[in-house]
N, C-alpha and C positions, 0 to 999 in steps of 0.2 A: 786276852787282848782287850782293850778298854774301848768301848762303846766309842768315842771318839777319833779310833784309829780306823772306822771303817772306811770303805772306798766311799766318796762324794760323788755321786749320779749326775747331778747338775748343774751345771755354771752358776748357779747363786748360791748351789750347796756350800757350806764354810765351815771350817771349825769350827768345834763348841768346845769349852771347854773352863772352869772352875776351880777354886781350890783343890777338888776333889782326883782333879784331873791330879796327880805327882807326874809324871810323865811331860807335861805340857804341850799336849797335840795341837798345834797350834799356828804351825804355819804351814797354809794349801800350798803344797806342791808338786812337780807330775816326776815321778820318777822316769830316771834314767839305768840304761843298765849298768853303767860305772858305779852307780849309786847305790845300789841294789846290792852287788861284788860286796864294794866299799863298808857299807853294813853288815852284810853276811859276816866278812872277816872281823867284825866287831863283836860279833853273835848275835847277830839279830837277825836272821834269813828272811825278809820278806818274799822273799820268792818263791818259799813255801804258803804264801798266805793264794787260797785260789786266785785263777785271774788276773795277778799282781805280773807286770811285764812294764818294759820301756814305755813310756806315754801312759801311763796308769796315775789319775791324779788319786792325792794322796794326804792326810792328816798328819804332818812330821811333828815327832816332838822335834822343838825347838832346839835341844839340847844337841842334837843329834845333826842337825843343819849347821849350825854354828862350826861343829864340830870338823865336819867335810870341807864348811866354805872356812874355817882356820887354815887346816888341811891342804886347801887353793892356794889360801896366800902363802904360806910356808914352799910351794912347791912341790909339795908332796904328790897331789893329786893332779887332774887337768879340771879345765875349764867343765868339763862335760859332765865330769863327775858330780856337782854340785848341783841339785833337782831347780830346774825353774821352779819363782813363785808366783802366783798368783796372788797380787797384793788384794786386790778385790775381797777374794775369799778369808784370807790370812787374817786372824785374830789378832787383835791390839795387843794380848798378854803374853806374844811372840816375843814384844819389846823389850819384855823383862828381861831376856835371855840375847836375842840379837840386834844389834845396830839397824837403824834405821837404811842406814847407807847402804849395809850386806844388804840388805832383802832388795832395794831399790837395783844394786848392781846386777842383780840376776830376775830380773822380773819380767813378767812376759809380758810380751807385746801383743795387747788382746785387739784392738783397734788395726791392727795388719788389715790391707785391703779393704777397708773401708773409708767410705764417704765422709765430709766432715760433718754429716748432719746426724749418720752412724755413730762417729764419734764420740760427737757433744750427746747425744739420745744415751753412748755408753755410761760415758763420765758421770751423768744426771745420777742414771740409776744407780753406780757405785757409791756415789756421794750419798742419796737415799739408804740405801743398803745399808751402809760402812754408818750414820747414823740411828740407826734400830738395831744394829746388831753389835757395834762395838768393834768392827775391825778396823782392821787399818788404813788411814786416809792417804791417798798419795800426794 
């Protein structure tokens, strides 16, 4: 398993990820159990990986989201199936692989319940963050 697929402990936690990465771990997402299923039947059981359950954020290769949220649109799958993202954390060299507009269409709502002064305090840091580290700006 590649160094970059581990579980992300922290809310600023983000992908990393390089040429080296082939895989392209790259877009933070929390899995779902559709998702999980949905992978398994691909051959990729993360549900064997410890700890790994519903709500488990997550380093997805990219390849493999696209893949699910294709999946959506065709009908194949549901809505549910498809891992929220975490644009914040989510790697710009997502983009390589997914539309800007997929990742936006399922992105989590990190500002829920808060203040507008919460808000603007989150947005700040993303905007910080998302320029030191290369992810993706909303």
């Amino acid at each position: 398993m590649s160094a970059t697929s581990m579980k992300r402990n922290k809310r600023e936690a983000r992908p990393t990820t390089d040429p080296t990465d082939v895989g392209n771990h790259s877009v933070a997402g929390v899995m779902t159990s559709e998702f999980l299923k949905f992978s398994a039947d691909r051959g990729n059981d993360l549900r064997a990986v410890p700890g790994m359950k519903q709500g488990t954020e997550w380093c997805l290769c990219a390849t493999r989201w696209k893949e699910v949220h294709d999946a959506y649109k065709r009908g194949e799958v549901t809505r549910d199936t498809v891992p929220p993202v975490d644009l914040a954390a989510t790697h710009e060299r997502a983009l390589n692989t997914v539309a800007m507009n997929d990742l936006r269409g399922f992105a989590l709502l990190d500002t829920e319940g808060s203040t507008k002064e919460e808000e603007d305090q989150y947005k700040g840091r993303r905007r910080r963050i998302g320029t030191m580290t290369g992810t993706v700006q909303t």
